[in-house]
Each structure stands twice: as C-alpha cells, then as structure tokens.
C-alpha positions as CSV (number, residue, x, y, z in Angstrom):
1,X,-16.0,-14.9,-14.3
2,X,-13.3,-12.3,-15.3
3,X,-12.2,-10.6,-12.2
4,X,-12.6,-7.3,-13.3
5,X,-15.8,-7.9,-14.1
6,X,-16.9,-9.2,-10.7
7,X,-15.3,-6.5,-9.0
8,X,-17.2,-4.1,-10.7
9,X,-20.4,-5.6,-10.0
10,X,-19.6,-5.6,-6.5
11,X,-19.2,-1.7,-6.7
12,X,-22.4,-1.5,-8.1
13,X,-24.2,-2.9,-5.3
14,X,-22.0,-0.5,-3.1
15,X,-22.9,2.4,-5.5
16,X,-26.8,1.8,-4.7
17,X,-26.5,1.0,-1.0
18,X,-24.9,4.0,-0.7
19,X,-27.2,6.1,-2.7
20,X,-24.7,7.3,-5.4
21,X,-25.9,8.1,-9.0
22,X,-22.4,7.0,-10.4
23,X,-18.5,6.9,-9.2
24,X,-16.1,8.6,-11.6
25,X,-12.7,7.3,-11.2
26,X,-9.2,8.4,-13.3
27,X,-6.2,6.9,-13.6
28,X,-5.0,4.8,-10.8
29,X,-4.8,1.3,-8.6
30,X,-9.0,2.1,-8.7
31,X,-8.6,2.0,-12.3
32,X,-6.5,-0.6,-12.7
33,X,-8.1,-2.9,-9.9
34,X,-11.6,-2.4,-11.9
35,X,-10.5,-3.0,-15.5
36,X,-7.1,-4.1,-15.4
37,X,-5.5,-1.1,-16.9
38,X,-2.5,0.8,-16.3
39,X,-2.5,4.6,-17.7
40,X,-0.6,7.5,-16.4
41,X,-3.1,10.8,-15.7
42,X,-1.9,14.0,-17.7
43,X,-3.5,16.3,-19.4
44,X,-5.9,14.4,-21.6
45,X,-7.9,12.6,-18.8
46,X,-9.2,9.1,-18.9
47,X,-12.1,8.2,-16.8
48,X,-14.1,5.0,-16.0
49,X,-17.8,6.1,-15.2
50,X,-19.6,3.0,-13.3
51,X,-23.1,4.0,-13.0
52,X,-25.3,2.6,-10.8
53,X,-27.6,1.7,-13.0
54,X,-26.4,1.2,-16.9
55,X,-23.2,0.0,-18.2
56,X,-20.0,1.4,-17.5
57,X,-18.2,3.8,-19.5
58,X,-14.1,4.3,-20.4
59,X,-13.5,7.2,-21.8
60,X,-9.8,8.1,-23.1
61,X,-8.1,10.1,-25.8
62,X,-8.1,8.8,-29.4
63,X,-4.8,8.1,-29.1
64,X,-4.9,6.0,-26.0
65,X,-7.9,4.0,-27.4
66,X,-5.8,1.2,-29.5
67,X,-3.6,0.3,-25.9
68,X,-7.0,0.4,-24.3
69,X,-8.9,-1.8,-26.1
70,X,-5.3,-4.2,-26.3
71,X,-4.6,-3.9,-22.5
72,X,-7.8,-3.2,-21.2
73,X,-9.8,-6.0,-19.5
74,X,-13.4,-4.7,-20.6
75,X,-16.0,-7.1,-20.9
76,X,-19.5,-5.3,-20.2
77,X,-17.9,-1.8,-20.2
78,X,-18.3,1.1,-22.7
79,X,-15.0,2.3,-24.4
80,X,-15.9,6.2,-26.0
81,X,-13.0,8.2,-27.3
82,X,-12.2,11.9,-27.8
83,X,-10.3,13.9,-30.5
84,X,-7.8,16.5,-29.5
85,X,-10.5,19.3,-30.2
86,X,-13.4,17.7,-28.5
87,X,-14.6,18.2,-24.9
88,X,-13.0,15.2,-22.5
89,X,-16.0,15.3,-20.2
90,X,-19.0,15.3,-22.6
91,X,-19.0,11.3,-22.9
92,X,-18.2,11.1,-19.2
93,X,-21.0,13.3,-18.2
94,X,-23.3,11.5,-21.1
95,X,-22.7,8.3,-18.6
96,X,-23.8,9.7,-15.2
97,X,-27.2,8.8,-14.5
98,X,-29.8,12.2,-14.4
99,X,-30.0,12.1,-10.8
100,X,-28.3,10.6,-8.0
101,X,-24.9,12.4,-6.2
102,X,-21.5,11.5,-7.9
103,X,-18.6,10.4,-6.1
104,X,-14.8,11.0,-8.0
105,X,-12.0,8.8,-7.4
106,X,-9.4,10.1,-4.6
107,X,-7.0,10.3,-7.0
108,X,-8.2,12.7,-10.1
109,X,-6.6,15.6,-10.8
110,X,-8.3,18.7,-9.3
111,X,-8.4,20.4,-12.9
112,X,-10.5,17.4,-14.1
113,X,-12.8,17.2,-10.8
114,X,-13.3,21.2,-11.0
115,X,-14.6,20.4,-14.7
116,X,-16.7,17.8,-13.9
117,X,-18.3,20.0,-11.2
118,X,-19.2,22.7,-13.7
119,X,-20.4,20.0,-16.2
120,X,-22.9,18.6,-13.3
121,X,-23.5,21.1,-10.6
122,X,-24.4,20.3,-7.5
123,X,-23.7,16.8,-8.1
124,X,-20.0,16.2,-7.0
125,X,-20.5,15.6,-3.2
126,X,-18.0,13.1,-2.3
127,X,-14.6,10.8,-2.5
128,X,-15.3,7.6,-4.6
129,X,-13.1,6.2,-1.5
130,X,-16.8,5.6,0.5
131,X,-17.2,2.5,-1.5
132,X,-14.2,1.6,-3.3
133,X,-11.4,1.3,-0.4
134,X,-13.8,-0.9,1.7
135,X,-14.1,-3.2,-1.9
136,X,-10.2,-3.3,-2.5
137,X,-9.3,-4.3,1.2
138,X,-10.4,-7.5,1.1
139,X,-8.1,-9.2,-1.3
140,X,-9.7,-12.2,-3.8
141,X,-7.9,-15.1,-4.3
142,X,-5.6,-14.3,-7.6
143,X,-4.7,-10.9,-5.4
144,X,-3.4,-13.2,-2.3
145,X,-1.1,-15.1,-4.9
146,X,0.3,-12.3,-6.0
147,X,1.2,-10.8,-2.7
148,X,2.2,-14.2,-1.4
149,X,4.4,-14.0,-4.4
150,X,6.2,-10.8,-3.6
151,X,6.5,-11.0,-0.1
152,X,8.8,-14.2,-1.2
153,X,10.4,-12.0,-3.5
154,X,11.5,-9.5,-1.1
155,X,12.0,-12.2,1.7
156,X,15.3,-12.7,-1.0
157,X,16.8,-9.5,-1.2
158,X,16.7,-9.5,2.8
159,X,18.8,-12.6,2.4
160,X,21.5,-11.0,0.7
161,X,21.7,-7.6,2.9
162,X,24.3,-8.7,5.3
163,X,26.6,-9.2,2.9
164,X,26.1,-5.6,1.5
165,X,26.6,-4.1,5.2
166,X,29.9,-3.3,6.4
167,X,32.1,-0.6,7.8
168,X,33.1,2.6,5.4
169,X,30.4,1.8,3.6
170,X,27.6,4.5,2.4
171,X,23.7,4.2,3.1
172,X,23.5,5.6,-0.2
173,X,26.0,2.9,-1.7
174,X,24.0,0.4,0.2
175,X,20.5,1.8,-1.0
176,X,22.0,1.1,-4.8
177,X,22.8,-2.3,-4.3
178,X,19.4,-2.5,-2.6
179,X,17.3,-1.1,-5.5
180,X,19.5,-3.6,-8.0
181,X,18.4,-6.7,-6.1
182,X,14.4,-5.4,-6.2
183,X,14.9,-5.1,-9.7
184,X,16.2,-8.6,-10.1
185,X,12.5,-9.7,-8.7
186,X,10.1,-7.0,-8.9
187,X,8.8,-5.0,-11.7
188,X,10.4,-1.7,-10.4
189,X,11.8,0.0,-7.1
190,X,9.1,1.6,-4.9
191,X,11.5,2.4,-2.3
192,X,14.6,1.9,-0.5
193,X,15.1,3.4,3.1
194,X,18.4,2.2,4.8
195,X,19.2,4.2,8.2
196,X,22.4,3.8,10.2
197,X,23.6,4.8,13.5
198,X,21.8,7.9,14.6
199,X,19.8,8.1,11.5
200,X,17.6,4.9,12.7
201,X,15.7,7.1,14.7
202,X,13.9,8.7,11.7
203,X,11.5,6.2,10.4
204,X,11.6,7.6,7.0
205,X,15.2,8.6,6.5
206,X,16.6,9.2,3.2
207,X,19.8,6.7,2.5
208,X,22.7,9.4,2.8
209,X,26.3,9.9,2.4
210,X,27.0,8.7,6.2
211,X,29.0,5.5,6.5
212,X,28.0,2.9,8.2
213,X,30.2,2.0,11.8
214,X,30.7,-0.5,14.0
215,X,28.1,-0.1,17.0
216,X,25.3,1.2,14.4
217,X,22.0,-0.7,14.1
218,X,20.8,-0.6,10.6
219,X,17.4,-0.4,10.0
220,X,16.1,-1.9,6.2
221,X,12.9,-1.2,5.0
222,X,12.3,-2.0,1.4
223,X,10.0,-2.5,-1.3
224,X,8.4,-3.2,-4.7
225,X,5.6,-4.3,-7.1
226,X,5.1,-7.4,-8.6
227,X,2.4,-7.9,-11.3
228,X,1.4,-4.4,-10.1
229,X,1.0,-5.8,-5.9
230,X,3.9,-4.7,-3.4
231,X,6.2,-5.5,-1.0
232,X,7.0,-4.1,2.3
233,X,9.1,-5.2,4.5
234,X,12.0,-3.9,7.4
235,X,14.3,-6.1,9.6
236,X,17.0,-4.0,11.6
237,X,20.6,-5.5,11.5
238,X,23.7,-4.5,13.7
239,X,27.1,-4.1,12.7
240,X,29.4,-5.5,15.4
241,X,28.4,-6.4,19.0
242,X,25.5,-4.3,19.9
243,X,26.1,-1.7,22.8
244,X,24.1,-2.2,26.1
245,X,20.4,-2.4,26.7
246,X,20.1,-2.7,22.6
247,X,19.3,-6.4,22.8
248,X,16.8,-6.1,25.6
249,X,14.8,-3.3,23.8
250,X,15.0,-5.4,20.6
251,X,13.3,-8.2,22.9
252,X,10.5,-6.2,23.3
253,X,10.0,-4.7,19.6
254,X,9.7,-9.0,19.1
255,X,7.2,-9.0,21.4
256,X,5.2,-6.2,19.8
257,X,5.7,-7.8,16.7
258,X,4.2,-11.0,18.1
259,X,1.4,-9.7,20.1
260,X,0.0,-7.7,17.3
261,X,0.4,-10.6,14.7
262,X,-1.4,-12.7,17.4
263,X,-4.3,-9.9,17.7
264,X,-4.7,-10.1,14.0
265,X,-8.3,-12.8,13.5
266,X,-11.7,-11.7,11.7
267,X,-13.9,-9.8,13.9
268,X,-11.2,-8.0,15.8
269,X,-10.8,-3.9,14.5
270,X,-7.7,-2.3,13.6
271,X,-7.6,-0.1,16.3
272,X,-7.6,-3.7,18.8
273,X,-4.4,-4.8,16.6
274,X,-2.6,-1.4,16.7
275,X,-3.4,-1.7,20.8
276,X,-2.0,-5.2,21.3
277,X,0.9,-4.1,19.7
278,X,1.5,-0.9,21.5
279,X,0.6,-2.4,24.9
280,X,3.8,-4.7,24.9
281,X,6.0,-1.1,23.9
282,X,4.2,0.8,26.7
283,X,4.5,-1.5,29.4
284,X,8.3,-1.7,28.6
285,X,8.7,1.9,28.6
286,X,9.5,2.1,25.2
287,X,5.8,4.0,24.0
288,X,6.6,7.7,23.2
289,X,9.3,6.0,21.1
290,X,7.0,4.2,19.0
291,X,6.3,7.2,17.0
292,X,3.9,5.8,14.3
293,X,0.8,4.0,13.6
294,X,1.1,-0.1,14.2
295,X,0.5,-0.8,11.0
296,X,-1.3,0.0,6.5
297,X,-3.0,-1.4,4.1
298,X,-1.3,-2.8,1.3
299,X,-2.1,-4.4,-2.6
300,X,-2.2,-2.5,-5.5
301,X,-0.5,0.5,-3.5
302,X,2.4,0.0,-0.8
303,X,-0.1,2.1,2.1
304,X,-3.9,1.6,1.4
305,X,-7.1,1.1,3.7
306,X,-7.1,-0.8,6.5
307,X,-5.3,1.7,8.8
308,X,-4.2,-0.2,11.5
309,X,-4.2,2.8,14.0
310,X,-5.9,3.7,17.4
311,X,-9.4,5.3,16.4
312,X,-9.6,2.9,13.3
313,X,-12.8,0.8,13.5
314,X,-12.4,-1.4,10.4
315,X,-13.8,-4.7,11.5
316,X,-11.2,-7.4,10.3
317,X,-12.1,-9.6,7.3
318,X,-11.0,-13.0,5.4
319,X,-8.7,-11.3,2.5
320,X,-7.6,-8.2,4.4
321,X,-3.7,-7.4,4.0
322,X,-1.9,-5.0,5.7
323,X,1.6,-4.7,7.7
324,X,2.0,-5.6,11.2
325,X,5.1,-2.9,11.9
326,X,6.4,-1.7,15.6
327,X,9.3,-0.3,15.9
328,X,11.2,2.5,18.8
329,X,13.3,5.7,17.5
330,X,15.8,7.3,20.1
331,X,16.5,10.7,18.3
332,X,20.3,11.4,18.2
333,X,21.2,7.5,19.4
334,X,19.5,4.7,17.1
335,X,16.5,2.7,16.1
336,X,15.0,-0.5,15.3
337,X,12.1,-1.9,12.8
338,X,10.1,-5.3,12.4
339,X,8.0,-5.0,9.6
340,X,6.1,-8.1,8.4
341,X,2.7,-8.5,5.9
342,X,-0.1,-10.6,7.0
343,X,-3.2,-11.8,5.4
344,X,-6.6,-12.2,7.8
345,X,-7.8,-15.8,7.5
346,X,-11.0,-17.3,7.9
347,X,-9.9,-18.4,11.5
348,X,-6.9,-16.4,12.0
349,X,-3.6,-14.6,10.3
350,X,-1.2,-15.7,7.5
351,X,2.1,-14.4,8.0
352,X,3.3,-13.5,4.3
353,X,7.0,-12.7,5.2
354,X,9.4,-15.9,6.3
355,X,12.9,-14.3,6.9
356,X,14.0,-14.7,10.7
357,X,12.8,-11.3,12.5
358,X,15.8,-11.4,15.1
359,X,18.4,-8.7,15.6
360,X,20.9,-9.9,13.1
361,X,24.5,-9.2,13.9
362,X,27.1,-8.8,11.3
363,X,30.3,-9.0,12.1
C-alpha cells in the first residue's frame, strides 16, 4: 500500500475517535508526510481537507495544480483547483463534512485560519496537532531508513571537524566549512551552531567573529535533511589540554548521556527518560547547569513531538525518534554537549549516531 495512503487512513480513524468533522492542514511536514508533497505557503493557500467521512480533498492554485498532480502522491485524494479571481476556501469548505468540529494544521497562516473561521463559524475549535503529532511520532519502516540514513550522513561531517578546528580560527569560518560538508550529504543546511570558549555556555549561540584559543572547548551541534528527514547531532571538542575539573565534568555529561539512552524501552514516558538523564547531572552537582529539556522529537522536522521533558507523559513506542541530549553551560567560562538520535525498539533503543561521544582533544 502507498504510504501516504495508509497514513491517511490512520488519521481517519484518529479523526473519528476524536470526534472531529474534518482536519484542515496547509503547507508543511503534515502535508508532506500525508501526500508526499512539498509546497511553500504564501498567499494563494493550498490545503488538504481529510474528512472523516468522505474522500480527501487538495485544494491549490491553478498554477500549482500541474506540480501537484506530478509530485503529489495522491491516490484516493481529491485534487480541486482555483483561479486567481475565485475564492481559495470555497472547495475547502465544500469538503468539510456538515457537522462535526474542525481541527487546522499548527502550521496555517493565521489569514487563512481567520477565513476559514468566517466561512464555518463556530466550527474551528482546535490544533490539527490532537491527532496528527501522536500519528507522525511513531516512525514506519521507509521513515527509520531514512533517518538511519542521515544520522550516517552527519556521523561524516563530525569526522572531518577536528581538522577544521584550530587556533586563530573564526566560529564563523568554521560554521562555513561546516555548512559545505552538510551540503556534500544532505539536501540543504538546517543549521550550524559552533560555540567556543565562553560562548559554549549558550546552547544556541550564533557562530561569531571570536577565534577559537587554546584552552576553549568547542561545542558542535549540526544538522540537515535528507530525503526531507534530519539530522541532529553535537559532540564537544577541546583545543589543547583541557584546564582542570573539565574532564571530570565531561565524565558525567557521559554518564547522562548513557543513563538516559539506557532509560529509553517502550512503556517508559518521556518525562522517566528526561529524569534518568538529569539524575546523573544532579547528583554530580552539575543540575542548574543543565539548562534545557533532555531531549525532541525528530523526522520530517529537526524538533517535533515526543518532548522528552519533565511533565511529558508520552508513553514510549516501537518507531519513536527523538534526541537523547545532556549537556552543562557555565556562563562566562564554557560548555559541553552530547547529542545522539535514537530509535525505540520493540524491546529496547537503537542508537542512530556511531561517532565516539568522548571529549575529543585536538592538539
């Protein structure tokens, strides 16, 4: 059965457990994950109307329709087009069944979800989110492949990043390199964060004009898609001998790393992952400086549902992906990183990333 196909009859039976009339969804990793299809929002909107009962409806501009129909996987689904003078929504709306609430995809543009509720009032109620995130967390088999796939790919540019560190060099000069190697493998760049010295302590830092020094730990967190799935990925280097206390706290951040990976089995809930991890940081002192969640979801976008968080009760399943990511930030001194991306097995965790998750020292 075409994957698209079966994935959309799995929202379906979401759609009627959870008493929805129909899920209105615009461009987006929704859109794409449900008929294959790739299309930028703007101002003529495209929509994909699944109804609960009936058969599905794409609606885009006339002069989408011909790259629709080419690049579209749309067996059982309704493709309707507009003119330039017509009304976008009237062949949306024509799909929504007469009764039942409607539910519009996290992602559409406010202009288009104000429209549709004055073309169905009283009927917009909720984020299509309720029943498509919990779908599109547990990964099918082609989607492991492709992850499996581009965790190897980045596993290669982490290879080459000791021979781009070294002193006098730029984060920024290093960030380009960076972004040339993801291209080599990956469709596109998604994002490059590389964060020396002092700057390690920001988990999101911006690569910069500061050059890199001896003494700095260098944290690398990097990523792309693949076939439309990503990568994501951080290991933290050191230029020169590391100062003292650095290679005892990097012991720990291993330990995190380990005991949340080891946490990860179906059955257990996010929250119990995001705990195991933060247990091990706690109990070496090192908590307040682990200033972010343990761990996202990733697939068709780099952070997705599960949430591997405290207060997240997501029950683990077969197919689930996500990052298992400690790390400690010391504002004004330095900071340190292990991200990897693991799968949930039937019986227990694949570990997608292979590249060695010790300090690495470069001379």
């Amino acid at each position: 059965m075409d994957a698209t196909l079966r994935r959309r009859g799995l929202l379906v039976e979401r759609i009627l457990d959870a008493d929805l009339g129909a899920v209105v969804l615009g461009p987006g990793p929704d859109l794409r994950y449900l008929t294959g299809w790739d299309v930028h929002e703007s101002e003529r909107p495209t929509l994909l109307v699944v109804p609960g009962r009936g058969t599905p409806v794409l609606v885009v501009p006339a002069l989408e329709a011909p790259r629709a129909r080419a690049d579209a996987e749309l067996a059982g689904v309704d493709l309707r087009s507009y003119g330039e003078t017509d009304d976008p929504l009237a062949a949306a709306v024509a799909a929504v069944p007469a009764t039942g609430a409607v539910a519009v995809g996290d992602r559409l543009w406010s202009t288009t979800t104000l429209d549709l509720q004055a073309h169905l009032p009283g009927r917009v109620t909720e984020r299509a989110s309720r029943v498509t995130a919990p779908l599109r967390a547990v990964k099918d088999a082609e989607e492991l492949v492709a992850l499996r796939e581009v965790a190897a790919a980045i596993d290669a540019v982490h290879r080459r990043v000791p021979g781009l560190l070294r002193p006098g060099r730029t984060e920024a000069e290093v960030a380009a390199d960076l972004a040339a190697l993801i291209r080599e493998d990956h469709d596109e760049v998604a994002f490059v964060i590389v964060a020396a010295g002092p700057n390690a302590a920001s988990p999101h830092h911006h690569p910069g004009a500061r050059p890199l020094a001896l003494g700095d730990a260098v944290v690398v967190d990097i990523g792309g898609p693949l076939r439309g799935y990503h990568s994501d990925m951080t290991r933290t280097y050191h230029l020169g001998p590391p100062p003292p206390g650095t290679v005892e706290a990097y012991a720990v951040l291993e330990a995190a790393r380990d005991a949340g990976v080891a946490a990860v089995r179906p059955g257990v809930t996010a929250e119990e992952v995001d705990a195991a991890a933060r247990a091990v940081m706690t109990a070496a002192g090192l908590g307040d400086a682990f200033l972010h969640r343990t761990g996202h979801g990733i697939g068709l976008e780099v952070h997705e549902p599960p949430w591997i968080v405290a207060g997240e009760g997501t029950v683990l399943a077969p197919g689930m992906t996500f990052s298992v990511e400690p790390g400690y930030y010391l504002a004004g001194r330095t900071g340190a990183r292990i991200e990897d991306i693991v799968a949930v097995t039937a019986d227990g965790v694949e570990v997608l990333n292979r590249e060695p998750r010790g300090l690495r020292v470069v001379a």
